[in-house]
DRENVEX-22123 format. One record per residue (C-alpha): residue number from 1; residue in three letters; x, y, z. Coordinates in steps of 0.5 Angstrom, whole numbers, plus 2048, in hexadecimal, padded with zeros to 3 digits. Example, Ala and Ser with C-alpha at 12.3 -4.5 7.8 and 13.67 -1.06 7.14 Angstrom:
residues 2
<1, ALA, <819, 7F7, 810>>
<2, SER, <81B, 7FE, 80E>>
***
This chain:
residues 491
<1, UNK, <816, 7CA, 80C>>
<2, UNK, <814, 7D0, 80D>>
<3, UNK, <81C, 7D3, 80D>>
<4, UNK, <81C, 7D1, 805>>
<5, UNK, <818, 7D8, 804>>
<6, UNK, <819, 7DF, 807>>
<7, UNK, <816, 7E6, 806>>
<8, UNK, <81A, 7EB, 808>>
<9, UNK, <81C, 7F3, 806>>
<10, UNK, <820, 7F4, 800>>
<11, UNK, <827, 7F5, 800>>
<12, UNK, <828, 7FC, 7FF>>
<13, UNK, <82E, 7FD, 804>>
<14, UNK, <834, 7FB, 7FF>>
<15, UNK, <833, 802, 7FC>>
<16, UNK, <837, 805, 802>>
<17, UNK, <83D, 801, 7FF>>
<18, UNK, <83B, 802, 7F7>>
<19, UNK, <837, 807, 7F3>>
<20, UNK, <833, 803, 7EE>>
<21, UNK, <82D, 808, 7EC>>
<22, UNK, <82A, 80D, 7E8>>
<23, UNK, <828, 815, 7EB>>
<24, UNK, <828, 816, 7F2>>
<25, UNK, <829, 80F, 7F2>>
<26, UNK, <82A, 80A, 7F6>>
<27, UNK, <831, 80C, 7F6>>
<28, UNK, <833, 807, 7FB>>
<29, UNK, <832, 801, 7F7>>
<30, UNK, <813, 7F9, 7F7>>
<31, UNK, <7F7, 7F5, 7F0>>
<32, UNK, <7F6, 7FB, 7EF>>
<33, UNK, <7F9, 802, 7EE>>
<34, UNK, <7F9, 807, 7F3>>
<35, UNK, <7F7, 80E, 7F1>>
<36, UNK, <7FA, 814, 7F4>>
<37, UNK, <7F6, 81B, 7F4>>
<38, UNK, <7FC, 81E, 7F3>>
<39, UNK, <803, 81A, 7F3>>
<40, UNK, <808, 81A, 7F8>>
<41, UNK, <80E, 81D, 7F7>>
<42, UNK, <811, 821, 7FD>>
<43, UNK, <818, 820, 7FC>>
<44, UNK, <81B, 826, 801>>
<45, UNK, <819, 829, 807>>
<46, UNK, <81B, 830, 80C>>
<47, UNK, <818, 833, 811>>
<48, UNK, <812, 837, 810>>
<49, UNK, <815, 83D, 814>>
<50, UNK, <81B, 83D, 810>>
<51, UNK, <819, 840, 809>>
<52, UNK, <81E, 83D, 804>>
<53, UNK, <81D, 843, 7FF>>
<54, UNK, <823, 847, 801>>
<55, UNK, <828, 841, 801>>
<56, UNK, <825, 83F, 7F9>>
<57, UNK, <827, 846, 7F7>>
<58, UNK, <82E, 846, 7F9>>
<59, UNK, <82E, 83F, 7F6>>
<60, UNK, <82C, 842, 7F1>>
<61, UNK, <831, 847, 7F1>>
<62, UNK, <837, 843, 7F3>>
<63, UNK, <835, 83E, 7EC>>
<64, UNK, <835, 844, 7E9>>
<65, UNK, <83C, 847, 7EB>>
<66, UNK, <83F, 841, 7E9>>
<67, UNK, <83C, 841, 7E2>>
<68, UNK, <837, 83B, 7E2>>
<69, UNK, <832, 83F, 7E2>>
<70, UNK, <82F, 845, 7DF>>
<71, UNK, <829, 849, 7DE>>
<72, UNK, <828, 845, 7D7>>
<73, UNK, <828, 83F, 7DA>>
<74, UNK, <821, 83B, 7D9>>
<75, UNK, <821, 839, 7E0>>
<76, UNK, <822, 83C, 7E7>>
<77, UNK, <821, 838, 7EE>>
<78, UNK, <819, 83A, 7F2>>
<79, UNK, <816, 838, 7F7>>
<80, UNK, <811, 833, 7F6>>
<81, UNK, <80C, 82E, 7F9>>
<82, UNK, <812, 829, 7F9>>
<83, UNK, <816, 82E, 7FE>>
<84, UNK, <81B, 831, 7F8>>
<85, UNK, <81C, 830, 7F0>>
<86, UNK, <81D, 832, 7EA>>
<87, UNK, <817, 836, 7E6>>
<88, UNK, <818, 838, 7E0>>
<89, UNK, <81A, 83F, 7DD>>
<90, UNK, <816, 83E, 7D6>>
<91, UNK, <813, 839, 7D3>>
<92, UNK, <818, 833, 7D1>>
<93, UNK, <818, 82E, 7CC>>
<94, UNK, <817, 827, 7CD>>
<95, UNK, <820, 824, 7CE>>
<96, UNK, <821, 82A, 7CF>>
<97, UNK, <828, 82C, 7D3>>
<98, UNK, <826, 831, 7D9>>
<99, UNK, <82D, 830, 7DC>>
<100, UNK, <834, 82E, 7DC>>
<101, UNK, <838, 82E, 7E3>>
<102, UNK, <840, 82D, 7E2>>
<103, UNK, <843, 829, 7E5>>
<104, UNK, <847, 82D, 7EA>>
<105, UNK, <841, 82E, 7ED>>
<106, UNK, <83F, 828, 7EE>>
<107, UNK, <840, 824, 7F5>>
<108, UNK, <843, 81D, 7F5>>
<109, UNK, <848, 81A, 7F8>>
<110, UNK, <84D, 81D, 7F4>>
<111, UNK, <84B, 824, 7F7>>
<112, UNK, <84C, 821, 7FD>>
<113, UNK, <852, 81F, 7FC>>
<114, UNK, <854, 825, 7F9>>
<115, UNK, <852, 828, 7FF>>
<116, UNK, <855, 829, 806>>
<117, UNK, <853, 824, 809>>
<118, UNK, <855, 81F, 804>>
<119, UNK, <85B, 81C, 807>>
<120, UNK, <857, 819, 80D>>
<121, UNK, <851, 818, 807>>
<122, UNK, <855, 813, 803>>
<123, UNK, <853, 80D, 806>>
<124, UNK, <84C, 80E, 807>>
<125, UNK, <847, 80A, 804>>
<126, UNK, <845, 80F, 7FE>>
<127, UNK, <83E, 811, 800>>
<128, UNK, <841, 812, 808>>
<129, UNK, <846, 817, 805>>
<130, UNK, <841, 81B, 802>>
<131, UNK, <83B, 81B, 807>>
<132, UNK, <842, 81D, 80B>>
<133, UNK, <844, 823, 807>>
<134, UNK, <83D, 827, 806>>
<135, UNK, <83C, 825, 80E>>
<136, UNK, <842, 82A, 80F>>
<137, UNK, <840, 830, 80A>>
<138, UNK, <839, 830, 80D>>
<139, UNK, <83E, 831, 814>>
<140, UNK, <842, 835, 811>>
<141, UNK, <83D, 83A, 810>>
<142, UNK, <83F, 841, 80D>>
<143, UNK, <846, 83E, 80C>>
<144, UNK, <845, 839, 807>>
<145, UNK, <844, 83A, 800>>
<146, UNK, <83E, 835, 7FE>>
<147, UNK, <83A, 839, 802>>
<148, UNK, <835, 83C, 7FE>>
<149, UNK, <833, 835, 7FD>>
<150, UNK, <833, 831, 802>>
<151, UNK, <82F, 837, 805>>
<152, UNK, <829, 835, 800>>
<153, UNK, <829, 82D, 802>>
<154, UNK, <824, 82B, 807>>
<155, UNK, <824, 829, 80E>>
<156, UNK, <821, 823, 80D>>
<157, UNK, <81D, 81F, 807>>
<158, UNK, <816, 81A, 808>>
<159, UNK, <81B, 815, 808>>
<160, UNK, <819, 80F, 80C>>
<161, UNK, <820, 810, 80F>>
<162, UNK, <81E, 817, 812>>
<163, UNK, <817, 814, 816>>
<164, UNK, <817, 814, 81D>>
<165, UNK, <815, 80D, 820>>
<166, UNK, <80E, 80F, 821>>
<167, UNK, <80E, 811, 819>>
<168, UNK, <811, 809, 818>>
<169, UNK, <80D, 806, 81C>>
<170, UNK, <807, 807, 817>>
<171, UNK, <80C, 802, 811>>
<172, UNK, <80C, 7FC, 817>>
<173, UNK, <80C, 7F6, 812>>
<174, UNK, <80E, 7F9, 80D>>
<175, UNK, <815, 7F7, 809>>
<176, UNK, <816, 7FE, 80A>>
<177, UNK, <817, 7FF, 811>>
<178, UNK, <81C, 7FA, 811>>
<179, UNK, <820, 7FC, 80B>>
<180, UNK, <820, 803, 80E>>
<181, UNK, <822, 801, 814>>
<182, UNK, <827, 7FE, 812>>
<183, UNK, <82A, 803, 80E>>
<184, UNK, <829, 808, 814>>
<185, UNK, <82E, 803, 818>>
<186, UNK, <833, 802, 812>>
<187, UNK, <833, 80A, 812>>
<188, UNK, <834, 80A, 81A>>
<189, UNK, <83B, 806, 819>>
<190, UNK, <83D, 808, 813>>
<191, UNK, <83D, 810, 818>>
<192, UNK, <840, 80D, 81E>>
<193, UNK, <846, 809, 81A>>
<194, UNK, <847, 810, 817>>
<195, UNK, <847, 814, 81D>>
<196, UNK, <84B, 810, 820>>
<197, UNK, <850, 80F, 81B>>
<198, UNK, <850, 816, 818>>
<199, UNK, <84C, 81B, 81A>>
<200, UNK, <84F, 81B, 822>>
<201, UNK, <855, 819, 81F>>
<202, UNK, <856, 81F, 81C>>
<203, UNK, <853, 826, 820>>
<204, UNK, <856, 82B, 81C>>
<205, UNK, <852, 82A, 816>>
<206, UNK, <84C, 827, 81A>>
<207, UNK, <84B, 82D, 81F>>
<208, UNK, <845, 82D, 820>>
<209, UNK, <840, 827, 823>>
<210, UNK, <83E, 822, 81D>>
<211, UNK, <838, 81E, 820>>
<212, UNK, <834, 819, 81D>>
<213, UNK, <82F, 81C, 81B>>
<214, UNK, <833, 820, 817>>
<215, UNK, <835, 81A, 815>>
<216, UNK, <82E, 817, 812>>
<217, UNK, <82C, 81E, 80F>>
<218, UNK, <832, 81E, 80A>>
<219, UNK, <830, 816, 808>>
<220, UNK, <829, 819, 808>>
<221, UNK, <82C, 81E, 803>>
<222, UNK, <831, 81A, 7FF>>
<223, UNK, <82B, 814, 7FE>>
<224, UNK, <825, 819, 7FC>>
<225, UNK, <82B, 81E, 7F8>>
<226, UNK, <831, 81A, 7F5>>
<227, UNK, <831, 818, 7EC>>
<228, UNK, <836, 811, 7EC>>
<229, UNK, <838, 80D, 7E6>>
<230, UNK, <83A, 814, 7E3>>
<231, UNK, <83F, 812, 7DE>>
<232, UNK, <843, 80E, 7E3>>
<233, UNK, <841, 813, 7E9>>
<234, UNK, <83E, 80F, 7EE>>
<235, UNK, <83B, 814, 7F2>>
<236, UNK, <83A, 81B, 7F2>>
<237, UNK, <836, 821, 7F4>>
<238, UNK, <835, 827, 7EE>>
<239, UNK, <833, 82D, 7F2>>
<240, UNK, <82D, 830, 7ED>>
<241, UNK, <82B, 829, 7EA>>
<242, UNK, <82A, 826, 7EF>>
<243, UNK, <825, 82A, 7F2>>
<244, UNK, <820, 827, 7EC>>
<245, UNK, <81A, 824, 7EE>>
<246, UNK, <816, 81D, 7EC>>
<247, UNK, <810, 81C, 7E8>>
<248, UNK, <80C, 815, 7E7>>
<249, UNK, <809, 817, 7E1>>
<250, UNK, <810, 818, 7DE>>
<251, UNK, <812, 810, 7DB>>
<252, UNK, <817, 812, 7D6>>
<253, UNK, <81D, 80B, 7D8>>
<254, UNK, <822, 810, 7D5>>
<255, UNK, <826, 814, 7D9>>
<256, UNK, <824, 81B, 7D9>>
<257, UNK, <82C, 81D, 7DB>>
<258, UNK, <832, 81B, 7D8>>
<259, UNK, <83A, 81E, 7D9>>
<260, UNK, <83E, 820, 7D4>>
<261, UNK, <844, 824, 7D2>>
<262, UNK, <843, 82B, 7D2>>
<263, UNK, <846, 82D, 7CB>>
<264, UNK, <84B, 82B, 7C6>>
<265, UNK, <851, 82E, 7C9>>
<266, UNK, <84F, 82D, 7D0>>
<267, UNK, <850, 826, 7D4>>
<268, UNK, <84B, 829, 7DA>>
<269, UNK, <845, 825, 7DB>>
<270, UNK, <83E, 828, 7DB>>
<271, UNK, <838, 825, 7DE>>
<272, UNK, <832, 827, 7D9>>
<273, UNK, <82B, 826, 7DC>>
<274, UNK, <824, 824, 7D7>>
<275, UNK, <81F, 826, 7D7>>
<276, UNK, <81A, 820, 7D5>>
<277, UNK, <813, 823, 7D3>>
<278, UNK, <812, 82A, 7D1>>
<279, UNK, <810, 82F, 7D7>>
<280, UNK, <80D, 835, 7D7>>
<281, UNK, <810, 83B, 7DA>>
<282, UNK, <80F, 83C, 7E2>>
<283, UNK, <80D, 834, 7E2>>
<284, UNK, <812, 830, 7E5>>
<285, UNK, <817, 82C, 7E1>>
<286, UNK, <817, 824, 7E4>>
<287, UNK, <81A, 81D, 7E2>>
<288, UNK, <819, 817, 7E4>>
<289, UNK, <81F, 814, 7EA>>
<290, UNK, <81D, 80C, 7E8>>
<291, UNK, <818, 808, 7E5>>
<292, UNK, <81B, 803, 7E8>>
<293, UNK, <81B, 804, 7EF>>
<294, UNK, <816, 802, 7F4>>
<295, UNK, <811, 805, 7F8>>
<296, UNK, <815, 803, 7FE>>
<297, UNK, <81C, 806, 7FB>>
<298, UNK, <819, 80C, 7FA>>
<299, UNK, <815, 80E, 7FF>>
<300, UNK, <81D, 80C, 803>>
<301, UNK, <821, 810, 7FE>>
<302, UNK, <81C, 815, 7FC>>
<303, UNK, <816, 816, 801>>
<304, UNK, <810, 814, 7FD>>
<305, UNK, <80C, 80F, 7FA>>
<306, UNK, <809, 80E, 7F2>>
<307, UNK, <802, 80A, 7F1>>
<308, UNK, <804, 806, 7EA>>
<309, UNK, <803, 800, 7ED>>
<310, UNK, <80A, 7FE, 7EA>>
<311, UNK, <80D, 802, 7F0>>
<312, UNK, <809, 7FC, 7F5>>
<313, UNK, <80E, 7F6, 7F6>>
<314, UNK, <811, 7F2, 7FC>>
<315, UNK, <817, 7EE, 7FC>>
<316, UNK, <816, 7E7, 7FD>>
<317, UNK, <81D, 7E4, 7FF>>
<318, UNK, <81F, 7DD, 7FE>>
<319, UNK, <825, 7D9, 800>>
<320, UNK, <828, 7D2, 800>>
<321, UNK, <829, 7D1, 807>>
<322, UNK, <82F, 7CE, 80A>>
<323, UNK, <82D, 7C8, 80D>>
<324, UNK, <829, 7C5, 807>>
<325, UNK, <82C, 7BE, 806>>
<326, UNK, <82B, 7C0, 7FE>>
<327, UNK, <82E, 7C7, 7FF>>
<328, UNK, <836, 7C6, 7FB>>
<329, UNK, <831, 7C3, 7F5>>
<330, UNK, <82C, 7C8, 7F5>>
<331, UNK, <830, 7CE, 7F6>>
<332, UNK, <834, 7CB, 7F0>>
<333, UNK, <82D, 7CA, 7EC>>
<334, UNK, <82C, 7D2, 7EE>>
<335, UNK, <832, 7D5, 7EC>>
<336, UNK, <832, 7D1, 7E5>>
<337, UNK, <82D, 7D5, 7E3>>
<338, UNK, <82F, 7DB, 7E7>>
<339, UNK, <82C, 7DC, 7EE>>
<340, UNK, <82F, 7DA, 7F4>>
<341, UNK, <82E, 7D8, 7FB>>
<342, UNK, <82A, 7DE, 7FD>>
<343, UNK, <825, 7E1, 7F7>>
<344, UNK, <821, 7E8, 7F6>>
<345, UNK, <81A, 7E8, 7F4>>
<346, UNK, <816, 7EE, 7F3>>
<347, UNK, <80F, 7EE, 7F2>>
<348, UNK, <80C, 7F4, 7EE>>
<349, UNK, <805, 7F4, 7F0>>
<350, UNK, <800, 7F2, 7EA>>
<351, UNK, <806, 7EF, 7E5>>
<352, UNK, <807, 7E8, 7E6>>
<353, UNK, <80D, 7E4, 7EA>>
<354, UNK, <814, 7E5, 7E8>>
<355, UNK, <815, 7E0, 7E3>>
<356, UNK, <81A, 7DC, 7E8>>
<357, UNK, <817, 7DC, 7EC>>
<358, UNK, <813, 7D5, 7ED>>
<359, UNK, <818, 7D1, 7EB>>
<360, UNK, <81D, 7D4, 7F0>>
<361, UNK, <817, 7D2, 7F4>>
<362, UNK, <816, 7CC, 7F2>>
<363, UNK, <81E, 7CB, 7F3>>
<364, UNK, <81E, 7CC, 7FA>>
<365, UNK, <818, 7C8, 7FB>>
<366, UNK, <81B, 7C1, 7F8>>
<367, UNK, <81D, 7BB, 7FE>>
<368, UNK, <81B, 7B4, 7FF>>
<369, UNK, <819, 7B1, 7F9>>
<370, UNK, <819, 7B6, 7F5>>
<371, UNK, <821, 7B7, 7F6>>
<372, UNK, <824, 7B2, 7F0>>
<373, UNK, <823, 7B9, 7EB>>
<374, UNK, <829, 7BC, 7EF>>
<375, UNK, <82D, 7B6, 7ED>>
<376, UNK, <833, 7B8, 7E9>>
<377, UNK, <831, 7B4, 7E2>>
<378, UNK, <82B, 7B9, 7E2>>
<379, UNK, <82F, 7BE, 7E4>>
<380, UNK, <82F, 7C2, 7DD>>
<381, UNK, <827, 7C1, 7DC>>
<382, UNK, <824, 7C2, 7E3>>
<383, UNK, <822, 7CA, 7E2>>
<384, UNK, <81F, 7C9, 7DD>>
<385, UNK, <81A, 7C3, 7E1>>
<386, UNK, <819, 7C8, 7E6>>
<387, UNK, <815, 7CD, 7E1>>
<388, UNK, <810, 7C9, 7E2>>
<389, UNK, <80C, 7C6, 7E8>>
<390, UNK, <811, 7C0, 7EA>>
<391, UNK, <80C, 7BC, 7EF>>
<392, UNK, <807, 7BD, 7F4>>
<393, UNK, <80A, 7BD, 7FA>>
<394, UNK, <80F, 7C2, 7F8>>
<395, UNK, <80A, 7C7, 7F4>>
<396, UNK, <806, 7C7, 7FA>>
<397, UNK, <80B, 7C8, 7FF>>
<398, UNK, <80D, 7CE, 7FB>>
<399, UNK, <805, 7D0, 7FC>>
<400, UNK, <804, 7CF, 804>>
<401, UNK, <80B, 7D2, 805>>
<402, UNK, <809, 7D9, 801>>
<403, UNK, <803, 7DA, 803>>
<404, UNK, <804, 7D8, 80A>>
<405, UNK, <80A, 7DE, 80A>>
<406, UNK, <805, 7E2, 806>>
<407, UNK, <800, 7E2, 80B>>
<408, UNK, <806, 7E3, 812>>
<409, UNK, <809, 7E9, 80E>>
<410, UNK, <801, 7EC, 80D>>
<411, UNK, <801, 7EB, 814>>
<412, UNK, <806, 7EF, 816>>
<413, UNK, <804, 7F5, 814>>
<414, UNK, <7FF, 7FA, 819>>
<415, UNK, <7F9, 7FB, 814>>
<416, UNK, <7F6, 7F8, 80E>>
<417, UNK, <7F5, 7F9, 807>>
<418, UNK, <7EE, 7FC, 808>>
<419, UNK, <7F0, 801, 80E>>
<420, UNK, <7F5, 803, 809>>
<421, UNK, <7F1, 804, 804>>
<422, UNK, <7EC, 807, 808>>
<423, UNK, <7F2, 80C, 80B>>
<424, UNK, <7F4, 80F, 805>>
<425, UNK, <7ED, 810, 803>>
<426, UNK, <7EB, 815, 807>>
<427, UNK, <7F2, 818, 806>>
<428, UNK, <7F6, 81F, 80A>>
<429, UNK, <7FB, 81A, 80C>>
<430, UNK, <801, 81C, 80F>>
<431, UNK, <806, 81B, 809>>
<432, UNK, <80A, 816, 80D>>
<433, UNK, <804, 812, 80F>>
<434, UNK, <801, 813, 808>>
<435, UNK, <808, 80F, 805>>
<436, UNK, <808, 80A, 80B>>
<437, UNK, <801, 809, 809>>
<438, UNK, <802, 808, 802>>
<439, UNK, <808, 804, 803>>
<440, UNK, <805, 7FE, 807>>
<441, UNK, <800, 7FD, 803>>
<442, UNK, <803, 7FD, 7FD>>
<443, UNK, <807, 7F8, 800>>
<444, UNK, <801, 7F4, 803>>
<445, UNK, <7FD, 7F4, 7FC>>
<446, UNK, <803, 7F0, 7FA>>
<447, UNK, <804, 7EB, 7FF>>
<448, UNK, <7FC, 7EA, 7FD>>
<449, UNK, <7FE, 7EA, 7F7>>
<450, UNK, <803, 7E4, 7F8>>
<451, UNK, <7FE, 7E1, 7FD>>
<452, UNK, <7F8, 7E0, 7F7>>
<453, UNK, <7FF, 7DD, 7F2>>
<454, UNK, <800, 7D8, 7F6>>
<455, UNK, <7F9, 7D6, 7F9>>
<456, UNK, <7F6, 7D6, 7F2>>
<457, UNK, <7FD, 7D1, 7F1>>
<458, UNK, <7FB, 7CC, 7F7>>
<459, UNK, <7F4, 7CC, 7F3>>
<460, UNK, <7F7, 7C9, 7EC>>
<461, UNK, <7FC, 7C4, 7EF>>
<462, UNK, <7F7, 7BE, 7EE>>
<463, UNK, <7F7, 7C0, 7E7>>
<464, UNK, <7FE, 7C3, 7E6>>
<465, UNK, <804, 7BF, 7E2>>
<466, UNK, <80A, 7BC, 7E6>>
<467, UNK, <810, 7BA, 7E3>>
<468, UNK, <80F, 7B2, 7E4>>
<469, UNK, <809, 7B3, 7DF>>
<470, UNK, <80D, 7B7, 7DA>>
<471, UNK, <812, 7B1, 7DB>>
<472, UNK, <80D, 7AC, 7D9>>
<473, UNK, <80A, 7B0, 7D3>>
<474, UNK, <811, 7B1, 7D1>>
<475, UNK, <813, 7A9, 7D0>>
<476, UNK, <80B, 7A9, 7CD>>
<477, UNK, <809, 7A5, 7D4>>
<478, UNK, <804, 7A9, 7D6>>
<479, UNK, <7FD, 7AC, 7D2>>
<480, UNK, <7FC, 7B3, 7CF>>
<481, UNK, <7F6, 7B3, 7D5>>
<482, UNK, <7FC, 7B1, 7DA>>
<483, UNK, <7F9, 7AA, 7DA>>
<484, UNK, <7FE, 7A4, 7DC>>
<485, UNK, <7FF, 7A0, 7D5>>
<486, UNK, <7FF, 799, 7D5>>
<487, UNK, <805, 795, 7D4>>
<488, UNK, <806, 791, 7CD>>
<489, UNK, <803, 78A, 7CF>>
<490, UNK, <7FE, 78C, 7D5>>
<491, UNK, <7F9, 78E, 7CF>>
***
């Protein structure tokens, strides 16, 4: 029966195709709290021989030269913990606008059709398309036109997707090692379907060597830098804004950006950027990217991690296979009340479980003679029984299974909670190990969660209520105490 119930990585890999996400987003579209003694928010790198500053001032200068900055401007790009971002010039008010980017300064797939490669762009996957247009200004050196920009981004970031084997050997067990890995092949054959159907086709726009690292380091980019759902933009870099960092202190849900039309008589678009708490001058204005996201995503997409234990979560993937007898039955049942043959439940650490999620459970564990509920005549009251305990034999299957898979998911990983714990503790990390540290057990801290769920379940089934009993009191043949009432003429 163990085939009923899968742990498995979240899904993320339906991004590549489709944006669905807030800032720097997930374009392409996881007891007790940890505490951090400072919070981790390290978006981007370089090397520590190459000084970014001179590259800043001529950003800067090159803002300034097409009229999107000026020396009043409330913000201006620093170098910061982070790596880059913006500080602000005077003190500025909570909601305050600290800049607006034109539209013509943004890079979508717009630019990159527009562009000389965009008769060889068109059929590329809008994503792909952009990753290839800034790997060829970064090429193109002196020559292309975004160089001031593409001088000040980073050539690599904490992602996940940049560590090296040893630095994901320290994820082993966790959902996120396989979701990386899994991305990192996407992103392999999405390169070599390019290089072969585009970049060797068409040397006289692409005369230099395109690798893929190259490759990684403009997904790396596009995943950490790149607004979607921007009035109908489904991806874009915006030079400037982009370079703002995250806080998690910041839990505002409204968005602090916004795009609008640049005045009355003019149809150009403008990126406008708010600044959500007041700060004062040479602090750093910040934003919150997603409360949404978990600490797995965002150490994917970001290279950090967050202590709120909302962060914590692991997906438990659930699916209706194939082969059970009941499979029709049941994957009508499901997507009446809409779910579907595979489900994705992701438990939070300290919040209860999905409310669906049990009677999903209880659903896929139906067989022998708990089969007759699945009968077309209780076809349309059938959901509403599985919010329930339906029997023993099923409540109990649901029980060993999830915590047999907790307990063989616990075992996949190389350290335990206490090693972790005692890790952290004594603290000077390497950034990389300290977010594979916290995200195992983050994760482990949820699947005990789950495992002390179901244990404290398997103790109550003797005094649980199951459908038979509450069929009984329904046609008053059973006691209130759950005692067989006698029938007329045995008293």
């Amino acid at each position: 029966m163990a085939t009923l119930f899968s742990f498995s990585p979240t899904p993320t890999f339906a991004y590549l195709s489709q944006s669905n996400h807030n800032k720097n987003p997930n374009f392409f579209s996881s007891t007790q709290s940890l505490s951090f003694k400072k919070p981790l928010s390290i978006k981007c790198f370089r090397s520590p021989e190459n000084d970014p500053a001179p590259a800043v001032q001529k950003f800067w200068g090159w803002l300034s030269d097409k009229g999107i900055v000026s020396a009043k401007s409330p913000i201006k790009p620093s170098i910061v913990p982070e790596g880059l971002g913006l500080v602000a010039q005077r003190d500025i008010g909570k909601n305050e606008v600290v800049l607006e980017v034109p539209k013509r300064f943004w890079i979508n797939p717009d630019t990159v059709l527009a562009s000389e490669i965009g008769s060889v762009c068109s059929g590329l996957k809008p994503w792909v398309s952009v990753a290839l247009f800034l790997i060829r200004e970064k090429k193109l050196g002196d020559d292309s036109s975004w160089k001031p920009y593409i001088d000040i981004l980073p050539e690599f970031t904490n992602s996940t997707i940049f560590w090296s084997e040893q630095e994901l050997s320290q994820l082993q067990g966790s959902q996120l090692l396989n979701t990386t890995l899994g991305v990192k092949e996407l992103v392999a054959n999405e390169f070599a379907k390019l290089e072969e159907e585009v970049i060797l086709c068409h040397k006289k726009l692409f005369p230099f060597p395109i690798t893929i690292d190259d490759f990684f380091w403009a997904f790396g980019m596009l995943r950490s830098r790149a607004f979607t759902h921007l009035e109908g933009q489904s991806l874009v870099l915006i030079p400037l804004a982009d370079l703002i960092n995250h806080s998690p202190s910041i839990t505002a849900e409204d968005f602090a950006w916004e795009v609008k039309g640049a005045g009355l008589f003019s149809r150009e678009l403008l990126f406008s950027l708010r600044n959500p708490i007041p700060v004062k001058a040479g602090d750093q204005v910040l934003i919150q990217y997603d409360l949404r996201k978990k600490n797995a995503e965002l150490a994917l997409d970001y290279g950090f991690v967050e202590s709120r234990p909302e962060r914590h979560t692991y997906t438990l993937t659930l699916e209706i296979p194939e082969s059970d007898p009941f499979f029709g039955d049941k994957l009508d049942v499901a997507e009446t009340n809409g779910l579907g043959e595979v489900v994705y439940f992701d438990i939070i650490l300290d919040q209860p479980l999905p409310p669906t999620m049990l009677p999903y459970l209880r659903l896929l564990a139906i067989g022998g003679t708990d089969a007759f509920i699945l009968e077309s005549i209780f076809r349309n009251s059938v959901w509403g029984h599985l919010q329930l305990p339906f029997s023993r034999a099923n409540e109990e299957l649901i029980c060993r299974v999830i915590r047999d898979t907790c307990k063989s998911a616990l075992s996949g990983y190389s350290t335990t909670i206490e090693q972790d714990e005692k890790l952290l503790d004594e603290g000077n990390l390497d950034p990389r190990l300290e977010i594979a540290v916290r995200i195992r057990l983050g994760e482990k801290k949820v699947l005990q969660q789950v495992d002390g769920i179901f244990r404290e379940r398997e103790m109550e089934l003797g005094v649980l209520e199951y459908y038979q009993e509450r069929r009984l009191k329904d046609l008053g043949l059973c006691g209130a105490q759950g005692e067989k009432l006698p029938w007329i003429g045995e008293v």
